[in-house]
C-alpha positions as CSV (number, residue, x, y, z in Angstrom):
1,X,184.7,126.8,106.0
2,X,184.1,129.7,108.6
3,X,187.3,131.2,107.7
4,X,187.2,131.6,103.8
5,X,185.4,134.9,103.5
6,X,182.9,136.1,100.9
7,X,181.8,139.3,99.9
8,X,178.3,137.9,98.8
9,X,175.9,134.7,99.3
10,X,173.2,132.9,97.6
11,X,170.9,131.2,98.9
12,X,168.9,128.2,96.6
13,X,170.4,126.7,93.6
14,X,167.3,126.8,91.0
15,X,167.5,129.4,87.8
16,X,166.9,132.7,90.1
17,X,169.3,131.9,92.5
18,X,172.2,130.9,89.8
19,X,171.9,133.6,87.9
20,X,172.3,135.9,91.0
21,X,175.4,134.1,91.8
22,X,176.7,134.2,88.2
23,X,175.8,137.9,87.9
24,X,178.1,138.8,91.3
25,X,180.7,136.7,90.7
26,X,181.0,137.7,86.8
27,X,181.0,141.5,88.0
28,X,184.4,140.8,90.3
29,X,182.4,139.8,93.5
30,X,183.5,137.0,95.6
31,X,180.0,134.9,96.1
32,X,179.3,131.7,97.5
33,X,176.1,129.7,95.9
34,X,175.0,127.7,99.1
35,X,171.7,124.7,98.4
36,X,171.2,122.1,97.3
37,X,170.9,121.3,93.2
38,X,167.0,120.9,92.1
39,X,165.9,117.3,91.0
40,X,167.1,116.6,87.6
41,X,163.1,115.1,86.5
42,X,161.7,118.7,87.0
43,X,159.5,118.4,83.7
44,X,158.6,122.1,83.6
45,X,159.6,124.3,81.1
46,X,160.3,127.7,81.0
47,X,159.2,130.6,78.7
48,X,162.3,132.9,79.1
49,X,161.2,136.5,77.5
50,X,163.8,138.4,75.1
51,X,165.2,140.3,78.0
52,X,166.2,137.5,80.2
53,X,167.8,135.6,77.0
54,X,169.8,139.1,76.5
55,X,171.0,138.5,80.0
56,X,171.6,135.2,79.7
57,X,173.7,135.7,76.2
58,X,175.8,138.7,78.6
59,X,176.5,136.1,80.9
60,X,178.0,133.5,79.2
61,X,175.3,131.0,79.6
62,X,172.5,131.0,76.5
63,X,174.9,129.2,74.9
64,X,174.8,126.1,76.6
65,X,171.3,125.8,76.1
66,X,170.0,127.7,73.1
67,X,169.9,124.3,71.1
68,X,167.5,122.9,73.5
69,X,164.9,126.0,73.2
70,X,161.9,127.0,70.4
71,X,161.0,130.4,69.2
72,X,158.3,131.9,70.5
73,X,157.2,134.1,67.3
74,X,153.6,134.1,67.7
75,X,151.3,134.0,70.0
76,X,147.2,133.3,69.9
77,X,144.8,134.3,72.8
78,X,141.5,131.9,71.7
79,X,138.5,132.8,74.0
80,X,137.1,128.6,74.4
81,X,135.1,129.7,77.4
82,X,131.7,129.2,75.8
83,X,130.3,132.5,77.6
84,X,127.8,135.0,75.7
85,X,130.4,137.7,75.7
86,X,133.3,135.5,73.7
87,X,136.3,137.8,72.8
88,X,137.6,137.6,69.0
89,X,141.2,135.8,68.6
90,X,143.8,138.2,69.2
91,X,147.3,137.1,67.5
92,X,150.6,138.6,68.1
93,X,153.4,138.4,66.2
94,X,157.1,139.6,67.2
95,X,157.8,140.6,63.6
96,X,155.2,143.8,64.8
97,X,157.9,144.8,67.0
98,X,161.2,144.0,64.9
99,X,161.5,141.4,66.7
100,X,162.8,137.4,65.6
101,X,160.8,136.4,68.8
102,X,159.5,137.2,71.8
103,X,161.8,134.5,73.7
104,X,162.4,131.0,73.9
105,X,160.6,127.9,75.6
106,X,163.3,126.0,77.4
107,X,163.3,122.9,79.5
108,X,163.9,123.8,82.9
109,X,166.3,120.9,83.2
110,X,168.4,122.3,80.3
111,X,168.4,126.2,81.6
112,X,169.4,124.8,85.2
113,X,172.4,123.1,83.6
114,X,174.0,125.5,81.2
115,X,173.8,127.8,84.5
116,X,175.6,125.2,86.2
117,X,178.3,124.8,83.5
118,X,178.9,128.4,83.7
119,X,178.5,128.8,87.7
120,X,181.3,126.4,87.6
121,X,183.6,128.0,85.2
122,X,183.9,131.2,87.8
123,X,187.2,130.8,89.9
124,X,185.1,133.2,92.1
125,X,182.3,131.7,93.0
126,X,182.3,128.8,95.3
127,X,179.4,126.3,95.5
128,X,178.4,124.6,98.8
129,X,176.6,121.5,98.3
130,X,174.8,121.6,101.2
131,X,171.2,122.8,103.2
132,X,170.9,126.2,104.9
133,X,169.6,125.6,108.4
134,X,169.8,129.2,109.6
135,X,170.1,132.8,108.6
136,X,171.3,135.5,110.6
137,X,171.6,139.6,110.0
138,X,173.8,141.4,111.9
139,X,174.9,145.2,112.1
140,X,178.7,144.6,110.1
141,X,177.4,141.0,108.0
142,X,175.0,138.2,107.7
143,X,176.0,134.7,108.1
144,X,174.2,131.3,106.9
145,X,174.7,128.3,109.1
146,X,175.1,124.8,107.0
147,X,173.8,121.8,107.7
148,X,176.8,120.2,109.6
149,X,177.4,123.2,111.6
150,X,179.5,124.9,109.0
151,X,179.6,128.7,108.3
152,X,179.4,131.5,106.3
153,X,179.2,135.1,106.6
154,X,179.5,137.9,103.7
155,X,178.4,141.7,103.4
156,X,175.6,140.6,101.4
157,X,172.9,137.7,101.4
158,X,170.7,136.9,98.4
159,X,167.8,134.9,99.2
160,X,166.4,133.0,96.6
161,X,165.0,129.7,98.7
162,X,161.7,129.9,97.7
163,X,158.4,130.9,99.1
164,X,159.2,129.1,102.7
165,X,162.6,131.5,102.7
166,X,164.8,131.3,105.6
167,X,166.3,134.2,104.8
168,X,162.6,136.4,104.2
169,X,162.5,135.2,107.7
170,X,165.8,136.2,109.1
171,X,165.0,140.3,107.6
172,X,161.8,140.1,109.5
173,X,160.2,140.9,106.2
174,X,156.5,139.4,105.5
175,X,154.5,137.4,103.1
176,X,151.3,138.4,101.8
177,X,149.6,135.1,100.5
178,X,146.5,134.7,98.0
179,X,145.5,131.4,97.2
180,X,143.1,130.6,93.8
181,X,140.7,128.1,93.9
182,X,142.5,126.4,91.3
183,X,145.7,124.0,90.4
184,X,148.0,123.7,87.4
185,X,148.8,120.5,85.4
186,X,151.9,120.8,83.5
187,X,153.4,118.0,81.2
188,X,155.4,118.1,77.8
189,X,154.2,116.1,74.9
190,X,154.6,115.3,71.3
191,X,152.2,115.4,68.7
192,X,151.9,114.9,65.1
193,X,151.8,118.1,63.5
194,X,154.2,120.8,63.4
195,X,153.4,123.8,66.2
196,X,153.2,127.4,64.4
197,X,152.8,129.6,67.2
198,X,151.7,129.6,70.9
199,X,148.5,128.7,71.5
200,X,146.4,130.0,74.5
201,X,143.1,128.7,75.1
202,X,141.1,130.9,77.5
203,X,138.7,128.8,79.4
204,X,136.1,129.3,82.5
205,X,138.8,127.5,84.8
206,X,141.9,129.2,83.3
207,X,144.2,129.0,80.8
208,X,145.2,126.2,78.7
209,X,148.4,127.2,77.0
210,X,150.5,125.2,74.6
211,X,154.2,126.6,74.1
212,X,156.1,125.2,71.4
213,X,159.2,122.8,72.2
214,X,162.0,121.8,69.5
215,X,160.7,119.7,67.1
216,X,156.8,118.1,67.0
217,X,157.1,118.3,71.2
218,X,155.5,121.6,73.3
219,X,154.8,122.1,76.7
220,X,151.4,122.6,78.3
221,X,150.1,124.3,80.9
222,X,146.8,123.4,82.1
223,X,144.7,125.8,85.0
224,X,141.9,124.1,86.0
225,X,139.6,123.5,89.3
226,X,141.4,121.5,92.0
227,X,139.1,118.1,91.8
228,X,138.9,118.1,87.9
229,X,142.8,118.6,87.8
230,X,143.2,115.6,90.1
231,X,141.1,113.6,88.2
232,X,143.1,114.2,85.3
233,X,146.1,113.6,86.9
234,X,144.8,109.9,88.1
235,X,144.3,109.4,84.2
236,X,147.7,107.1,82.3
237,X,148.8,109.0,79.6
238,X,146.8,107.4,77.0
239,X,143.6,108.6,78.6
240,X,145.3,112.4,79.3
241,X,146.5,112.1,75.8
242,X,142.5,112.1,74.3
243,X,141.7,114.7,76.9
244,X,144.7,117.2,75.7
245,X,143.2,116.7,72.0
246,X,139.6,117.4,72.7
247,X,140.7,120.6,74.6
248,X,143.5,121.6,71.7
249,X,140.7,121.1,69.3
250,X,142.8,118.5,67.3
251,X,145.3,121.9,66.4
252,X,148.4,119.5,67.1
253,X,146.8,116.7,65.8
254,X,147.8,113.1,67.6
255,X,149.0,114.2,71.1
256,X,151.6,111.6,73.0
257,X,151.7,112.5,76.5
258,X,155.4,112.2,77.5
259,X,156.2,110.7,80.9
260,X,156.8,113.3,84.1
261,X,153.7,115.6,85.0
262,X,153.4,118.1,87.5
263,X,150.6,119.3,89.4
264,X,149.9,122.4,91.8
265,X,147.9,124.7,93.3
266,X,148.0,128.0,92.5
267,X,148.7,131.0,94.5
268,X,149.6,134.8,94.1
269,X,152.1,136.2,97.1
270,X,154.6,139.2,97.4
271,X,157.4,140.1,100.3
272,X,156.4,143.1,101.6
273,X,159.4,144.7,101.0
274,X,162.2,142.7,98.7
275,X,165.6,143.7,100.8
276,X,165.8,144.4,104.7
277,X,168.7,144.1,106.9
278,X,171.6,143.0,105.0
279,X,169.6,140.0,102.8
280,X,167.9,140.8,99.0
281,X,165.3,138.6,97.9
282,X,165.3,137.5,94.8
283,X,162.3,134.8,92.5
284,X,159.9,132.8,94.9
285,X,161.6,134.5,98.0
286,X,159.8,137.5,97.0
287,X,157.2,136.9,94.5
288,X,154.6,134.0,93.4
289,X,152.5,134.6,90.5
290,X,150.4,132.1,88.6
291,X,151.8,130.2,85.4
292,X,149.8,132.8,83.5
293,X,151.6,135.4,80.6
294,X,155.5,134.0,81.4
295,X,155.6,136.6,84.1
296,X,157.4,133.9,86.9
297,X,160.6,133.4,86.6
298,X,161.2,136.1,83.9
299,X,160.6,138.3,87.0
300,X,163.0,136.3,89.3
301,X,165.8,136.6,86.5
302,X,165.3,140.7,86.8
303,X,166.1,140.2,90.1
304,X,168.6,138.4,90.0
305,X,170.0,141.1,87.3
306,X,169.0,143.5,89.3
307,X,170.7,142.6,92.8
308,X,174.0,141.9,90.7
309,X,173.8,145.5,89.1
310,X,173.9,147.4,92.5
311,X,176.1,145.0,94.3
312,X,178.9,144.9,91.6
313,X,178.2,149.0,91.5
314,X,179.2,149.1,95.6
315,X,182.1,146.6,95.1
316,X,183.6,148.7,92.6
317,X,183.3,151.6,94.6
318,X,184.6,149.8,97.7
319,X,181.5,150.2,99.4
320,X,179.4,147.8,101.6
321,X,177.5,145.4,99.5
322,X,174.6,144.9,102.1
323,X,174.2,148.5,102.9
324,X,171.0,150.2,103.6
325,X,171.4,152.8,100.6
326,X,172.1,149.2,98.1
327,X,168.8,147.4,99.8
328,X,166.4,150.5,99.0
329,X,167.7,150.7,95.7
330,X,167.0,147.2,95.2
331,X,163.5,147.2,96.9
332,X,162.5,150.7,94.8
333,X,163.6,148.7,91.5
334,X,161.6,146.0,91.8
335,X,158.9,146.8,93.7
336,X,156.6,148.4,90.5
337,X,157.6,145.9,87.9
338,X,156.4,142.8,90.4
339,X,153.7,145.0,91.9
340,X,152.2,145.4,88.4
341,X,153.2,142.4,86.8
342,X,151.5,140.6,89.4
343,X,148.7,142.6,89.2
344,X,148.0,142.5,85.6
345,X,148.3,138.3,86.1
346,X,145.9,138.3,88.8
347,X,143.3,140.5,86.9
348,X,143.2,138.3,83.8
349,X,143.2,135.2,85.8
350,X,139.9,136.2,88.2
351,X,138.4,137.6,84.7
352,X,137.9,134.3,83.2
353,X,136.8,133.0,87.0
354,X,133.8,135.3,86.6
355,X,130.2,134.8,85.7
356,X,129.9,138.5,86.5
357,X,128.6,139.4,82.9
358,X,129.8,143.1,82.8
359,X,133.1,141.9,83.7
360,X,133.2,139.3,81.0
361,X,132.2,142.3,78.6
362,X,135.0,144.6,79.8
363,X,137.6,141.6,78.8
364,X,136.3,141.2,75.6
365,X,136.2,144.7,74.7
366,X,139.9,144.7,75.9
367,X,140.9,141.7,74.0
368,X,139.1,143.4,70.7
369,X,140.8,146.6,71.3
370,X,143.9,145.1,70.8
371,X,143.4,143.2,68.2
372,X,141.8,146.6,65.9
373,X,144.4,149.1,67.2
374,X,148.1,148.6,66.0
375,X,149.7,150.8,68.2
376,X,148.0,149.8,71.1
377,X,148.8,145.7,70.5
378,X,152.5,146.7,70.1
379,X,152.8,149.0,73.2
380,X,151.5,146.0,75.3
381,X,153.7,143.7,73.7
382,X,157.1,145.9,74.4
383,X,156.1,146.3,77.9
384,X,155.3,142.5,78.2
385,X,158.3,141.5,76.2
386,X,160.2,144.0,77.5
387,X,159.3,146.6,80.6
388,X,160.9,150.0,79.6
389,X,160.7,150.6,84.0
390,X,162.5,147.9,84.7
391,X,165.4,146.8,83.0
392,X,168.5,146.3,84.5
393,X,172.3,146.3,82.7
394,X,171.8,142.8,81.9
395,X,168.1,142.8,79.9
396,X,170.1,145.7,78.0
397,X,173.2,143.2,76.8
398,X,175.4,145.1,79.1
399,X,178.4,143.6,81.1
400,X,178.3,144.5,84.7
C-alpha cells in the first residue's frame, strides 16, 4: 500500500472527517479516507445549520439524505428554571431572515451514509478500512502507519480522530480540557402530536431541547447533573417515557421512548493551535463543545470546508498541500469562529448553572432584549445560522 501515493489523508471516518475527504478529492486532490466506519446504532441526531446543508447540496451529498431530515423553522427558548429572575419566551422564526429554515435535524446514521455513498462514487479517493496506529510529520510528508504494518504518506494529513487524536499528538499541538459537572442523555422518540417548532426548555441543570424528526418522532437532548442522568438512564423506556412528558409539559402529548439512548458527560476543549507540522485538525480533533445551540459538528463541517478550500487552492497552484503558509491559513480561519462559538456555548451553559442572582438577571435581560428588538434577534440569528467571519466556498454553494 506504501507505494500508491496520495496527495492528502484523513484520518476518522465520522461526518467531519468524510466530508474532508469528499471536499479534497471533489476539488482534484488525490486523498485517502483511513478509520474505521462508526457503529451503525449511533442514535444521535444531528442539527445541521443552513450553511453546512449548502455544503452538503455543493458536494453531491444532501441528496441522499434530505428525505430522512425535518425543518428546523422555529425555534422556542422557554425559561422552566423556576428562579425569581425567569426570562420571557423568546421565539425565532427563519421566515425573519428570508429564510425556509434554519437547517435540518438529521439522523446521524442517515448523514454518515449519504457521505458514504458519495465518498465512494470518487475514483479519487481511496478508503482504508482499517485503524491508524501511528502518525508521523516529517520535513517533505507525513505518513500514517496502519494496523497491519501498512503505510501511507501524503503532503497533507487531516486529522479528524476525535478528542484522543493521534495525529493532535504527532504535531505536538495541545489540548485544553474543561469538564462540566454535568452529562447528556440523548434518545429519539415518538409522540402523539405533531411537533411545530424546536422546543428548548432552559432548566437549572441545562437544557432540555426537543428537535423535530420526520413525522410525529423528534430527538431530545437532555443536560442534567451526572447522578440524576444516571438514574434516568437505569429507568425502561416506559418509566423515561413519563419523565420526558412531565419535563415537555405534555407539548408533544403521549411520548414513546424509542429504543437506543446515549449518555455522556460533558466537556468543553480546544487544540491550541488547529494545524502544525504538516497535519490540520479538523471536528473533535480540535474542538468539543457541549450539545448546546447546534454549534458541534456544524463547526467540524467548516472545517472540514475549510481545510478543502486551501488545499484544493495549493493543488491547483502546484504547490505543497501541507505547507506552513496553507497551515496558518487554516489555523487563522478557524480559530475566531471556534474561539467564539465556544465561548458563547460555554457562557449560556454556566448561566443557567448559577444561583448567582445578578447573573441570572443579566440572562434574562438578554433573552428580553431579543425578543423586543427586531434587528437585534435577526443579527443573532444570521450569525448563528450563518457566521459572516467564517464561511468558507462551500457554506457559500460554491464548487471548490
Amino acid at each position: 500500500m506504501s507505494d500508491t501515493p496520495v496527495s492528502a489523508i484523513v484520518v476518522g471516518r465520522g461526518p467531519a472527517g468524510l466530508t474532508a475527504a469528499i471536499a479534497l478529492a471533489a476539488g482534484g486532490v488525490d486523498t485517502a479516507l483511513v478509520g474505521k466506519p462508526i457503529p451503525v446504532q449511533d442514535n444521535r441526531t444531528t442539527a445541521l445549520l443552513a450553511g453546512s446543508v449548502t455544503a452538503l447540496t455543493t458536494l453531491g451529498i444532501w441528496e441522499y439524505c434530505a428525505d430522512h431530515s425535518a425543518p428546523l423553522r422555529v425555534m422556542r427558548i422557554v425559561d422552566d428554571t423556576g428562579r425569581l429572575w425567569r426570562a420571557p419566551e423568546v421565539k425565532f422564526d427563519a421566515h425573519e431572515i428570508e429564510l425556509d429554515a434554519f437547517g435540518y435535524n438529521i439522523e446521524n446514521r442517515h448523514l454518515v451514509a449519504a457521505l458514504d455513498r458519495r465518498a465512494r462514487e470518487l475514483s479519487n479517493l481511496r478508503i482504508v478500512d482499517g485503524e491508524a496506529l501511528g502518525v508521523t510529520a516529517h520535513e517533505r510528508r507525513a505518513t500514517v502507519t496502519l494496523k497491519g504494518g501498512d503505510a501511507l504518506a501524503a503532503q497533507l494529513i487531516v486529522g479528524a480522530d476525535g478528542r484522543r487524536s493521534l495525529c493532535r499528538d504527532a504535531a505536538g499541538i495541545g489540548f485544553n480540557e474543561d469538564n462540566y459537572a454535568q452529562a447528556a442523555l440523548t434518545l429519539c422518540l415518538k409522540h402523539s402530536r405533531p411537533h411545530h417548532d424546536t422546543t428548548e426548555f432552559h432548566t437549572p441543570s441545562g437544557p432540555f431541547t426537543l428537535v423535530p424528526l420526520p413525522g410525529n418522532r423528534s430527538s431530545l437532548v437532555w443536560v442534567l447533573d451526572p447522578t440524576e442522568a444516571d438514574d434516568l438512564d437505569g429507568l425502561d423506556d416506559i418509566e423515561l417515557a413519563v419523565e420526558v412528558e412531565r419535563m415537555s409539559h405534555s407539548i408533544l402529548g403521549k411520548i414513546e421512548v424509542e429504543p437506543g439512548r446515549g449518555l455522556f458527560p460533558l466537556a468543553r476543549a480546544s487544540a491550541t493551535r488547529f494545524a502544525a507540522n504538516r497535519i490540520a485538525l479538523v471536528g473533535e480533533a480540535a474542538h468539543v463543545i457541549p450539545p448546546i445551540g447546534a454549534q458541534g459538528l456544524n463547526l467540524g463541517l467548516r472545517d472540514a470546508a475549510a481545510i478543502g478550500e486551501l488545499a484544493v487552492e495549493a493543488h491547483r497552484a502546484g504547490r505543497d498541500l501541507g505547507a506552513i503558509n496553507v497551515l496558518v491559513a487554516y489555523d487563522k480561519m478557524r480559530c475566531t469562529d471556534v474561539g467564539t462559538r465556544s465561548f458563547a456555548v460555554d457562557m449560556l451553559n454556566r448561566s443557567l448553572l448559577t444561583d448567582f442572582l445578578p447573573l441570572q438577571g443579566v440572562r434574562g435581560l438578554g433573552l428580553y432584549a431579543l425578543d423586543r428588538i427586531g434587528p437585534l434577534r435577526r443579527v443573532l440569528m444570521r450569525e448563528g445560522v450563518a457566521p459572516r467571519a467564517a464561511q468558507p466556498k462551500l457554506m457559500r454553494g460554491e464548487a471548490l
